[in-house]
C-alpha positions in Angstrom: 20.8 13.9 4.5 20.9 17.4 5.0 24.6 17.8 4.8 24.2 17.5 1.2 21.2 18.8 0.3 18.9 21.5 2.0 16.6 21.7 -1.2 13.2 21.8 0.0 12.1 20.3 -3.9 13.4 18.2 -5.8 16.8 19.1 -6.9 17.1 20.7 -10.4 19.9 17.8 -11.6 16.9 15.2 -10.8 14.3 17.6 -12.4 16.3 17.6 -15.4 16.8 14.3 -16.1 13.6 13.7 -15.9 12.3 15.9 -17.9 15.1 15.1 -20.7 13.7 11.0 -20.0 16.9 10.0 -18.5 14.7 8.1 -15.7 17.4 5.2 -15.3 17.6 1.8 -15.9 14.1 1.7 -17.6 15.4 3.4 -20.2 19.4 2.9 -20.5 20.1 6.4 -19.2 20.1 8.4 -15.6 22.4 9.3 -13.6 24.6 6.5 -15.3 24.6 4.7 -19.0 23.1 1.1 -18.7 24.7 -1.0 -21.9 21.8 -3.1 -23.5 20.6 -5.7 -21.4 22.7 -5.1 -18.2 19.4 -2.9 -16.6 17.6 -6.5 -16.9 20.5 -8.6 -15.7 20.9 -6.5 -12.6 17.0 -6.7 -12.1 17.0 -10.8 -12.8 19.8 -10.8 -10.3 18.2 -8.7 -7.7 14.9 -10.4 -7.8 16.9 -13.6 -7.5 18.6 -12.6 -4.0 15.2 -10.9 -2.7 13.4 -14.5 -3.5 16.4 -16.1 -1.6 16.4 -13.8 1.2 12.3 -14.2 1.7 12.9 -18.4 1.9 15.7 -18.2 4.2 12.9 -16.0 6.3 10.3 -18.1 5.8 12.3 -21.5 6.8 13.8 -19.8 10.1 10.0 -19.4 10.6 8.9 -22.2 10.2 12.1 -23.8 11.9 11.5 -21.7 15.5 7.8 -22.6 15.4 8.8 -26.4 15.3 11.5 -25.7 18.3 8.7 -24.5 20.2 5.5 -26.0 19.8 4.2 -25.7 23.3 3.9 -22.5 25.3 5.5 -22.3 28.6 2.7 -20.4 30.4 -0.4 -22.6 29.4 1.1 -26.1 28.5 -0.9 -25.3 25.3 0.3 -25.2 21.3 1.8 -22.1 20.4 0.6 -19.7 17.4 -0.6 -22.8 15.5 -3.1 -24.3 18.2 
C-alpha cells in the first residue's frame, strides 16, 4: 500500500513495539489492549470458522466428484479410476 507507507523497513511504530514486547495478542498488548482471555476466545473462534470453512471445501469436493464419475472424453472414471 504505498499510499500509506513508502518505508523501505519496517516502520519505526512496529519496531517499537516490538522491541518494548507489545507483539499483540500473545501477550495482551500491540497495537491494541487484549483484556485477559479475549486473545484466546478470538483464536478458539477463528480456528473454529477455518475448520468449518475447510469441511464445507472438502464436502463440495467430494460432492462434484460423485456428480461426475465418468469422463466425457474416454467413457472412463474420472480422478478416482
Amino acid at each position: 500500500m504505498p499510499d500509506l507507507d513508502r518505508t523501505a523497513s519496517a516502520h519505526p511504530y512496529l519496531v517499537e513495539k516490538v522491541e518494548s514486547g507489545e507483539t499483540g495478542a500473545s501477550v495482551g498488548r500491540g497495537f491494541r489492549e487484549w483484556a485477559p482471555g479475549s486473545a484466546e476466545d478470538l483464536r478458539a473462534a477463528v480456528t473454529e470458522k477455518l475448520i468449518e470453512r475447510r469441511r464445507r471445501q472438502l464436502q463440495e469436493s467430494d460432492d462434484s466428484r460423485a456428480a461426475t464419475p465418468f469422463s466425457s472424453s474416454s467413457g472412463q472414471r474420472g480422478p478416482d479410476r
